[in-house]
Every structure is written in C-alpha cells, then in structure tokens.
C-alpha positions as CSV (number, residue, x, y, z in Angstrom):
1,X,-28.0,-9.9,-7.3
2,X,-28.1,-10.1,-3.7
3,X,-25.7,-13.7,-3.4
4,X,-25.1,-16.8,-5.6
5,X,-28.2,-19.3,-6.1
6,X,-26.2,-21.5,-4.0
7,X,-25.6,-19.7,-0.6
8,X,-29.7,-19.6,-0.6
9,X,-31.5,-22.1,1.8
10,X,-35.1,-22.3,2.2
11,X,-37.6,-22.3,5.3
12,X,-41.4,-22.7,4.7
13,X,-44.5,-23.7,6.3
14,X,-46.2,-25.8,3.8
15,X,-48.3,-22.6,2.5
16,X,-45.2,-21.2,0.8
17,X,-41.2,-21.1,1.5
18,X,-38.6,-18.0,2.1
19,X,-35.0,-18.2,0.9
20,X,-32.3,-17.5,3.3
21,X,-28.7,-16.4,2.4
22,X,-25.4,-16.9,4.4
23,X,-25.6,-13.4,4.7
24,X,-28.5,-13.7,6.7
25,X,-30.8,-12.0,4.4
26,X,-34.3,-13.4,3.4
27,X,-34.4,-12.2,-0.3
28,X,-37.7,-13.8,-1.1
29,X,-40.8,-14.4,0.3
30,X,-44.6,-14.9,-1.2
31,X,-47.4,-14.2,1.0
32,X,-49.5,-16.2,1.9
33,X,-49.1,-19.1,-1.3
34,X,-46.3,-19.9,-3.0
35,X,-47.6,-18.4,-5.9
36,X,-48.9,-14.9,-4.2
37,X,-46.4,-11.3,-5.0
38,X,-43.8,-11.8,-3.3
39,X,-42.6,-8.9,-0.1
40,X,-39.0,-9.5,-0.3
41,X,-38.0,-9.8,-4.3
42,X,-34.3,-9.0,-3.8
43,X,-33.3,-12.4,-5.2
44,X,-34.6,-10.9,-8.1
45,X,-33.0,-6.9,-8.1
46,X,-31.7,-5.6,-5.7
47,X,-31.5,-4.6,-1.5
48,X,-34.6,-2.0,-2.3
49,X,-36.8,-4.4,-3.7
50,X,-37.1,-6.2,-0.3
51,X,-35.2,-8.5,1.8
52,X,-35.0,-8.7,6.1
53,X,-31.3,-9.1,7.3
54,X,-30.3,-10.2,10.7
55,X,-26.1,-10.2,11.2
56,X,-23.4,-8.8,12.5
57,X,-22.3,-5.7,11.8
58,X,-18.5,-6.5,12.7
59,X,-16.2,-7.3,9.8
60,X,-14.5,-10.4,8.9
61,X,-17.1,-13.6,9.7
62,X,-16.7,-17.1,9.6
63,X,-20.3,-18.7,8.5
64,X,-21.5,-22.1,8.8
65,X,-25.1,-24.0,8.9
66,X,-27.4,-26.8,8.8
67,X,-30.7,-27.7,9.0
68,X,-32.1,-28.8,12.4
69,X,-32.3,-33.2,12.0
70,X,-35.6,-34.2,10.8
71,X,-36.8,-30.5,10.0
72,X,-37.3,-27.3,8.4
73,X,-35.2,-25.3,10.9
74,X,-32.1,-23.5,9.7
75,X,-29.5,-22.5,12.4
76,X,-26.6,-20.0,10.7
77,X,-23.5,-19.6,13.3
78,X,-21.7,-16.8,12.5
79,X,-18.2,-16.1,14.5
80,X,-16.9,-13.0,14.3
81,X,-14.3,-11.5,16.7
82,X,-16.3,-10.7,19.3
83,X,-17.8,-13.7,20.1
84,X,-20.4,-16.1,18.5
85,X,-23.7,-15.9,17.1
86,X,-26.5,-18.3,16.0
87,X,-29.6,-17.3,13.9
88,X,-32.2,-19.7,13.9
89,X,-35.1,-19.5,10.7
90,X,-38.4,-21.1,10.6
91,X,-42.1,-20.4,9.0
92,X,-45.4,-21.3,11.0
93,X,-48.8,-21.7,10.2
94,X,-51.2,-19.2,12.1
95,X,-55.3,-19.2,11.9
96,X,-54.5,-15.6,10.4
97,X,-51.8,-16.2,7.7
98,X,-48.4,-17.6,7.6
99,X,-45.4,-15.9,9.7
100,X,-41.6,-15.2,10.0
101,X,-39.5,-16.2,13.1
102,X,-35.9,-15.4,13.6
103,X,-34.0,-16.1,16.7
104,X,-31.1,-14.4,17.5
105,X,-28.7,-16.6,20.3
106,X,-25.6,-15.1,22.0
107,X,-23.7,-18.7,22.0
108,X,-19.8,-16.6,22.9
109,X,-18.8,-13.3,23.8
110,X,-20.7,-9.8,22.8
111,X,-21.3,-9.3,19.4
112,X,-22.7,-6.0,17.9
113,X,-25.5,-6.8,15.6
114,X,-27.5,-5.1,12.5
115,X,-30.8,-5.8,11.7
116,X,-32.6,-4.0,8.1
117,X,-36.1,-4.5,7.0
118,X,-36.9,-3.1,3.9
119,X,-40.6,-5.0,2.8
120,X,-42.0,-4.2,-0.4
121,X,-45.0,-6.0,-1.5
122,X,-45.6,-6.2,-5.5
123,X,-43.2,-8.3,-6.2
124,X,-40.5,-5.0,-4.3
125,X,-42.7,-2.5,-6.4
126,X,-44.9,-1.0,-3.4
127,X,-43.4,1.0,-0.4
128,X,-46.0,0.0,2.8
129,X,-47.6,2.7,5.3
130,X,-46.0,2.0,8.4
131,X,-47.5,2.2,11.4
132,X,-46.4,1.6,15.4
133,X,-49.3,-0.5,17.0
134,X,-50.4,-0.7,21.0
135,X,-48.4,-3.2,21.5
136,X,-45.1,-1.9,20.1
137,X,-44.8,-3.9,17.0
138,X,-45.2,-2.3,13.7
139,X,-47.9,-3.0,11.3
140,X,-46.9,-2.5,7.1
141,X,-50.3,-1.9,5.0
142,X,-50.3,-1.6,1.3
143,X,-53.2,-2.9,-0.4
144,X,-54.8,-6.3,0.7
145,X,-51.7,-7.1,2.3
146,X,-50.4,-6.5,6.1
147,X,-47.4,-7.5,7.9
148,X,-46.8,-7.2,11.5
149,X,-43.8,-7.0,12.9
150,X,-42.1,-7.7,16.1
151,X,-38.8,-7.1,17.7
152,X,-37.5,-7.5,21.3
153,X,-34.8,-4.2,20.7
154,X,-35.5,-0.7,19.5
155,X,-35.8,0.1,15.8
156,X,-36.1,3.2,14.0
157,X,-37.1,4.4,10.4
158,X,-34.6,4.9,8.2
159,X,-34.5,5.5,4.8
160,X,-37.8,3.7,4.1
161,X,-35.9,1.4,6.0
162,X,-36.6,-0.6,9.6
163,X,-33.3,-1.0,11.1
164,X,-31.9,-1.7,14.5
165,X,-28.4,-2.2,16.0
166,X,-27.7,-4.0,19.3
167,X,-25.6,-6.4,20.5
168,X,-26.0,-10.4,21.1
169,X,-25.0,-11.1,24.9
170,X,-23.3,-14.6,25.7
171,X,-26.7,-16.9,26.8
172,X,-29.4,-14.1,25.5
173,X,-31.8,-15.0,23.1
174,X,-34.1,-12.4,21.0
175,X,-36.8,-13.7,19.1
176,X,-38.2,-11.4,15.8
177,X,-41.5,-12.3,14.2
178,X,-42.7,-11.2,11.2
179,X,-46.7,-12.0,10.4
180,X,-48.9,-11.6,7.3
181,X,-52.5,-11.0,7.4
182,X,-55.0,-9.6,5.3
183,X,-54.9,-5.7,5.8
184,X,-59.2,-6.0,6.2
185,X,-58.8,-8.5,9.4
186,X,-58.2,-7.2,12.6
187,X,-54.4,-7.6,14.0
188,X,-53.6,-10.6,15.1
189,X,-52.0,-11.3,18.6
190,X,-48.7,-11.9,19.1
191,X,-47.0,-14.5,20.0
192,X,-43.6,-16.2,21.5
193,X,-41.3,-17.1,19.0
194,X,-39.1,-19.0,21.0
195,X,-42.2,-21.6,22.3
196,X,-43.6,-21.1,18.6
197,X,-39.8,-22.7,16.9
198,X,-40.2,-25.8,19.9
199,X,-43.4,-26.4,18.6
200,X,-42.8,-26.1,14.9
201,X,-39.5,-28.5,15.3
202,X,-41.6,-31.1,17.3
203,X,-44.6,-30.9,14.1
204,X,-41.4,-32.0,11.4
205,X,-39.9,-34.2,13.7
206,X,-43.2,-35.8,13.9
207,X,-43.4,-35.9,10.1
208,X,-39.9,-37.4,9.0
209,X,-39.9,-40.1,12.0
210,X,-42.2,-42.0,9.2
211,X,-39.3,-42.2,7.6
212,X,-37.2,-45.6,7.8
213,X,-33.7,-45.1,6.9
214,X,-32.1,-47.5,4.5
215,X,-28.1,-47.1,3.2
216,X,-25.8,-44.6,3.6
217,X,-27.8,-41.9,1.9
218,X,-30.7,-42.2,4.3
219,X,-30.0,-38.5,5.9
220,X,-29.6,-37.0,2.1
221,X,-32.9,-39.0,1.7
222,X,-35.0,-37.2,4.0
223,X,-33.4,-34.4,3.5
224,X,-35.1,-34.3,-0.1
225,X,-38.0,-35.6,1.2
226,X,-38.7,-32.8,3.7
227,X,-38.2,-30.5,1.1
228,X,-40.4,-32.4,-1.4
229,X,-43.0,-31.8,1.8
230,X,-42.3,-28.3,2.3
231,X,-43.6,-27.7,-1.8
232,X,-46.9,-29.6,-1.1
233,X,-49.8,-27.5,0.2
234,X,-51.3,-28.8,3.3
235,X,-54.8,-27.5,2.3
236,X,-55.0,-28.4,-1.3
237,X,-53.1,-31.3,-1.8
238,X,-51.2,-29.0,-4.8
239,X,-47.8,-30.0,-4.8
240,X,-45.5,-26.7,-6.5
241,X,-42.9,-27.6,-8.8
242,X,-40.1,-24.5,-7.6
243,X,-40.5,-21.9,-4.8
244,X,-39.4,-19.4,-7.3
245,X,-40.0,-17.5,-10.6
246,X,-37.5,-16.3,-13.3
247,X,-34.3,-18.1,-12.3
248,X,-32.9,-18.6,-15.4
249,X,-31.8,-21.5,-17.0
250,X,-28.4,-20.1,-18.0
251,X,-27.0,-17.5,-16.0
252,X,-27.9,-14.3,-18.3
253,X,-30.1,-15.6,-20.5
254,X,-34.2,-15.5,-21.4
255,X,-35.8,-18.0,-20.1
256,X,-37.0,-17.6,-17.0
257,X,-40.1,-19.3,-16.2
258,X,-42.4,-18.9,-13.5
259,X,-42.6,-22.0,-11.7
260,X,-44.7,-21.7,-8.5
261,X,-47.4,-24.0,-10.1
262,X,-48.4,-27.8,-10.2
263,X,-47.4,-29.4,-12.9
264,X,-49.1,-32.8,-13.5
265,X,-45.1,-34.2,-14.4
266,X,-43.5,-33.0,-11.9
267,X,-45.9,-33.4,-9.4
268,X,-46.0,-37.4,-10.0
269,X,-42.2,-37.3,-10.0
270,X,-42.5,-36.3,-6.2
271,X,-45.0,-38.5,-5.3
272,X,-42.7,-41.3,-6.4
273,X,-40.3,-40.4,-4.1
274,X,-43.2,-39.9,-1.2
275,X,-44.8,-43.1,-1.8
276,X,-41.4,-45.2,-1.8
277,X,-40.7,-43.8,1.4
278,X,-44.0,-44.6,3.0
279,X,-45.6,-41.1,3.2
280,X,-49.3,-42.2,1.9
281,X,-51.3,-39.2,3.2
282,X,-49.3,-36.8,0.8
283,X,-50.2,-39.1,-2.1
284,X,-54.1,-39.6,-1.3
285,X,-53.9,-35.2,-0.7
286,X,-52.2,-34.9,-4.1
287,X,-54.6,-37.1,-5.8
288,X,-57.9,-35.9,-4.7
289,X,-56.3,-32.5,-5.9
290,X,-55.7,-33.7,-9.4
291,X,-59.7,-34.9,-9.5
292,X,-60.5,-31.3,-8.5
293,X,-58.1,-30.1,-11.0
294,X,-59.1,-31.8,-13.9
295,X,-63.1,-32.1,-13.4
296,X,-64.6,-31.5,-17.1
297,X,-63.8,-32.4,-19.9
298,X,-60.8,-34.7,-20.6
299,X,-60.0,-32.0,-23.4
300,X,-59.5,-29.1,-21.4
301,X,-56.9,-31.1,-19.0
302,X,-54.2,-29.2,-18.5
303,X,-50.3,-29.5,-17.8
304,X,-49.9,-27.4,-15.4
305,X,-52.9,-26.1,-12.5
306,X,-52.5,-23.2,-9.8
307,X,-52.2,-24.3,-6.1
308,X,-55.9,-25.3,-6.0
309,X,-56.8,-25.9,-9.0
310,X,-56.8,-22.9,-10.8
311,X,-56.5,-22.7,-14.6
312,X,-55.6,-19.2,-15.9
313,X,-52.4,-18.7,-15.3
314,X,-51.7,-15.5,-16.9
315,X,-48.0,-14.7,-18.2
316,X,-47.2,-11.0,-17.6
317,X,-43.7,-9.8,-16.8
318,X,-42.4,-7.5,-13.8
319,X,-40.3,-4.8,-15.8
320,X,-38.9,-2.9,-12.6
321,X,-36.9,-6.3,-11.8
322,X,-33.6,-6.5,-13.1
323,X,-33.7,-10.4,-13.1
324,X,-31.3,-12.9,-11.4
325,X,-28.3,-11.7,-11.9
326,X,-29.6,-9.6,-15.2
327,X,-31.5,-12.2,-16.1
328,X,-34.0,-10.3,-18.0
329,X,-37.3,-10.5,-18.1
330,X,-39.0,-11.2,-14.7
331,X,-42.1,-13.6,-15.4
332,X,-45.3,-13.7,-13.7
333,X,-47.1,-16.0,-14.5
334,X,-46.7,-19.1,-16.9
335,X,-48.0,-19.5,-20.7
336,X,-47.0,-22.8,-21.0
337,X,-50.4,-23.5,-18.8
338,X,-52.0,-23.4,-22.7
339,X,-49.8,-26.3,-23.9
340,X,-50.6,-29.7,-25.0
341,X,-48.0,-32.1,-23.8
342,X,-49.1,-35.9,-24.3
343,X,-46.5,-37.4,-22.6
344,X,-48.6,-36.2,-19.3
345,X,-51.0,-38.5,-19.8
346,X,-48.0,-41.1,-19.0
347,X,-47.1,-39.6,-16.1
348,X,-50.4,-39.3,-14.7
349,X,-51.1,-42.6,-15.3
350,X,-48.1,-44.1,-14.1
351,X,-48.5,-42.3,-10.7
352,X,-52.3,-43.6,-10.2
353,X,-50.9,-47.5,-11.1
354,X,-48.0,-47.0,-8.9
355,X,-49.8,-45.5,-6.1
356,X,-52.2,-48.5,-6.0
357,X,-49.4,-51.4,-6.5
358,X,-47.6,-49.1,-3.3
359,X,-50.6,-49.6,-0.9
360,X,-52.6,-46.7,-1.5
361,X,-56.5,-47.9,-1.7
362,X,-58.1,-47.5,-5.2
363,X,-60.8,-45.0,-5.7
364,X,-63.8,-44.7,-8.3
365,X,-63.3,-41.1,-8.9
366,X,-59.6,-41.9,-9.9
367,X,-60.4,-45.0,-11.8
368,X,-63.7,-43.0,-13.6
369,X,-61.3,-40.3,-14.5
370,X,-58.2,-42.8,-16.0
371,X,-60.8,-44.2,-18.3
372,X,-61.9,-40.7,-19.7
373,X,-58.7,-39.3,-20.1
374,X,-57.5,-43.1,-21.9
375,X,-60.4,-42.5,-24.7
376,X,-59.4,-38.9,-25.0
377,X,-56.0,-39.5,-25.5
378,X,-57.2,-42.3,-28.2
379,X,-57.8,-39.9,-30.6
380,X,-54.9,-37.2,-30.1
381,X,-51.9,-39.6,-29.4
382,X,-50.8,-39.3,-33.0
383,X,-50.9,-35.3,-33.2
384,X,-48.0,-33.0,-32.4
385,X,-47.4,-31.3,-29.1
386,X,-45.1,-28.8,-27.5
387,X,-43.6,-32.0,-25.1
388,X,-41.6,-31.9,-22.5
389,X,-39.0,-29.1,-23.7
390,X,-42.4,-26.9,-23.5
391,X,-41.1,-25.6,-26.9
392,X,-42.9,-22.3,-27.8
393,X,-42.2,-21.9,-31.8
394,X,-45.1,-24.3,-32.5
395,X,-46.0,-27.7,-32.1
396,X,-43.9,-30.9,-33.3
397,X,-43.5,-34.7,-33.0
398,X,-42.1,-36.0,-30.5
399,X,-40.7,-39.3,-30.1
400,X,-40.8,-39.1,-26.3
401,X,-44.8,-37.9,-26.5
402,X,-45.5,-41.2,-28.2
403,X,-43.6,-43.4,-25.8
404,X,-45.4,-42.0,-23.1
405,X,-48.7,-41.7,-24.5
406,X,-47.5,-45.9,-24.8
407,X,-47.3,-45.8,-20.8
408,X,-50.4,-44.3,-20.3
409,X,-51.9,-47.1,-22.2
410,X,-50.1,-49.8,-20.5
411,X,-50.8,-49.0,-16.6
412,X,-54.6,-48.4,-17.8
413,X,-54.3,-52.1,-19.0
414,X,-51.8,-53.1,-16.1
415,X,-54.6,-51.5,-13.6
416,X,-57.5,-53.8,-14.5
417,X,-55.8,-56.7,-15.3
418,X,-53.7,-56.7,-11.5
419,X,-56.4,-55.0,-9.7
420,X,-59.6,-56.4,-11.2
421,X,-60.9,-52.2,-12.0
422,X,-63.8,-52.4,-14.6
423,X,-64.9,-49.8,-16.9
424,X,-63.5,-48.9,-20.2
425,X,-61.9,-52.0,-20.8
426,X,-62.7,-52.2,-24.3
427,X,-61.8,-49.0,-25.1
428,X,-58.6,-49.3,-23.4
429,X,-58.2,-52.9,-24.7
C-alpha cells in the first residue's frame, strides 16, 4: 500500500480521474474511461505496478495543498530545506484521448528534485516497449494502448523505470505531460502544458460560477459538486458511482467491489444535489443516458449500466494485485450488474418527478418509459430481491424494497396529477 486512502486527492477530465498522494505519486489512473485497465495500479499493490512521482528527493518535507477555487486543479507545496516547491495536477481533454499535466514551480530557493515513472497497463500487469520519438518525448506501446510522454529535463531508463533528477530553480517552471492514445493512431502533437492548465482552470471556473453560494458551507458545497461533475461523463451523460475498484469496505476484508459503473441509485442521488444547485444540463445528459440505457424491455432493466450503456459487466478478479492494503481479491468487474433491486424503481422515479418540479422540461421518451417500467413493477413489487445491501446468498424481503417500490408509485401518480402527463393512468391509478 502505497499511502493511506486519505492522503489521496483526485484530478480528472470528465472522461476518467487519477488519484494523487501527498507524496506526489499518481497511484491510479484508467485510460481513457473510468472503467478502462488502469496504467498506474499502485493504489492497489505496490510501486511496480505503476504510479508517476514528482518530489523532492531531499529529506525531511513539510506538505500542504488545496484545490485551485472553483476547479479541478491541485497545487501540492512541498518545503524542504532548500527552498520551496509547488506541483501543480490537472487532466485535459484532447481530440486523441485524455492526458496528464504536471507542473513543477521553483516558488524559494534550489531544491533537488526526483521524478520515477514506472507505467504498466493491465491493471500494473504489462511492462510497455519504450520508445524515444523525433521530438524527444517517449512513446510506451503495449497492446491497444500508448502513452506519450514528455519532460522538459533529461531522463534515463532505469530499472524498467523512467527517472530523472534535477533541481527546481527559484521562478522556473517545468511542465510534464503525459498523453494516451490508441497505439493504431498516429502520435499526437505536443503541446504546452503550462497554456494547456490556464485553459483547463478557466473551463471549471466557467462551470462552478453557476453556482450561487448560500450559508457557510457554500465552498464545501461546490467543492462536492465539482467532484460530483468530475464522475459524470461529458459524452454519455453516465454519471460513475467511485473512480475506483476493490477498496474494501473494511480495511482487510473481502469485499471489494468494482465500482466504476452507473448505478441507477446512485446516479439519482447526484443528480439531486446537481439539480438543487441549478446545474440542469448535467441532469437532461444523465437522463437521455438512462433512456439509452434501459431501451427494451422493462424486464431486463438493470441496476447498474457501463458508462454508455453497456450491460455485461463481467466480474473477474486481478490475482497479481495484492489488494488495498491486503485487501484481497482485486475485482474487475461487478456481478451485482445481474441483481434485481426494486427499490430502484423508487429512485428512478423520484429523480424523473423531481427533475420536472426543479425546472427541467418534461419529455415523452421519459414519461413513455415511467409508465412501462410502473406496470412492470406491478407485477414483481411483492417478490424478493437482493436490495440495497446487494446481498449475494440469495434473494429476501426487504422492507425498504417495498417502501420504495411505494415511491415509485407515488411520483408516477404525483407526475400526472401536478403536471397534467397522460398515459398509463389507469394502470398506475
């Protein structure tokens, strides 16, 4: 175990999210989704299973941080003897996959500095071919999967290692990109991290000024609700319920679920908290997704979708992972994808009625696909379920099942009779 849960932070690009330690090590990192094998698994094993480290290499440090207002930007000061140092995280969006950038600012004094790249794509099971491009940077092929990377000092191999080791000057600032692209495509160009952070703080900034701060808590507030945004996909509408897989529940223990996935519960839960804080277009993205998702037969709904949609989400474990902390085993994957949970249909219908009495236009899809899943649940409502423990020794009744399955019923009624929707009433009635 690379450091505790606690000391991680998280960067992303609303295509997936890294973790960053105080350390300054990125111990996880899926490219390009969320729910894609991850390059950098050492949040999961250990140093050798992947993880990019930017620090210095002096001894004692003092270490503090904070997220840039009204972003995803994370700026780690470290102070060492020497002098001062600030590294600066952030993920962009590129036409050609999703990228890396870390800045490295000399803020006091001369500080010696160590940087180690160890990538390993298989969830930290495959060593890359590494190659030195035209341009200098270095390009890391296994598979279908490339990253490019590159650095303003020198680095050399080491140990199937990328290191470097130079020194952050007082008012010097070295930027390090790292950029994935399918290994078929041809390389991308580079580009300046510096201008490329600017432009990435003023697209979050833009984001969170919807925001109206009320109370107190407002900067705790946003604060959540940035990182709400950061698990919704900006091209699906998906909305993740974790960046991460197999974090256990109880430090040591077995259940360790992979939950890089929609989930219909959760994912209502955050639209809540969107809609109540005026951010519409994230609700109208999720629910166009959840049509996609669902299309068919009100039967075959599921709990729990991929990113876009998808439905198999076969559970498989990673057995060269020692786990969080030994937190054995490492899932891939989730089986729970199989379940029937009733109180669902609650949720879900809850999050359409709320949506609509919050401002968000109604839509005959949505309404078309209440009313099916209303008579569907009909004639299941009184059957046993796995619920919301997700319990895997066999279905039961569950008292909070019914109560929700109540709720469903309720806003489906509530809906027509506050904003005049036809269809089904009868049935519903």
């Amino acid at each position: 175990m690379t450091a505790l849960i606690e000391d991680y932070a998280i960067i992303g690009n609303c295509e997936t999210v890294a973790l960053v330690g105080r350390n300054g090590s990125i111990d996880w990192l899926c490219c390009p989704r969320f729910d894609s094998a991850a390059c950098f698994a050492a949040l999961l094993g250990g140093s050798d299973n992947g993880h990019w480290r930017i620090a210095p290499s002096t001894g004692d440090l003092k270490v503090s941080r904070r997220y840039r207002p009204g972003t995803l930007i994370l700026d780690t000061c470290f102070t060492a003897a020497d002098g001062t140092v600030e590294l600066t995280d952030c993920m962009m969006r590129r036409p050609e996959g999703c990228a890396v950038i870390r800045l490295v600012r000399g803020l006091r004094g001369r500080v010696a500095m160590r940087m180690e790249l160890v990538v390993r794509f298989e969830y930290g099971a495959l060593v890359p071919w590494v190659s030195r491009v035209e341009d200098g940077s270095l390009s890391m092929v296994a598979g279908p999967d490339r990253l490019l990377f590159a650095a303003p000092v020198e680095t050399r191999g080491e140990g199937l290692k990328t290191v470097a080791d130079f020194f952050a000057e007082e008012g010097q600032t070295l930027g390090f990109t790292l950029s994935w692209t399918p290994s078929y495509r041809p390389l991308p160009a580079g580009f300046d991290a510096a201008a490329a952070t600017d432009d990435i703080a003023r697209s979050w900034t833009e984001w969170s000024s919807t925001y109206k701060p009320e109370g107190e808590w407002s900067d705790s507030v946003l604060r959540s609700l940035i990182t709400l945004k950061a698990f919704s996909h900006h091209e699906t509408g998906g909305i993740v319920a974790a960046a991460t897989t197999s974090l256990p529940e109880g430090l040591g223990g077995t259940r360790n679920w992979d939950y890089r996935y929609c989930w219909l519960r959760d994912a209502t839960f955050t639209l809540y908290a969107l809609l109540t804080a005026g951010f519409t277009e994230e609700a109208r993205a999720w629910r166009e997704w959840l049509v996609r998702a669902v299309a068919g037969s009100p039967s075959q709904m599921q709990i729990m979708y991929g990113i876009a949609g998808e439905r198999r989400l076969t559970e498989f474990t990673v057995d060269w992972l020692t786990g969080y902390g030994g937190a054995a085993p490492v899932r891939i994957g989730n089986a729970a994808a199989g379940q029937r949970q009733l109180d669902v249909y609650g949720e879900v219908l809850d999050s359409f009625y709320q949506s609509r009495r919050l401002g968000l236009a109604a839509w005959d899809a949505e309404w078309d696909l209440e009313c099916h899943l209303i008579e569907h649940l009909a004639t299941i409502w009184h059957e046993p379920d796995e619920g919301l423990w997700e319990v895997r020794g066999g279905r039961r009744q569950f008292t909070h099942s019914k109560v929700m399955a109540w709720v469903a019923m309720d806003r489906a009624v509530r809906s027509i009779e506050s904003f005049g929707l036809e269809g089904g009433r009868q049935s519903i009635a």
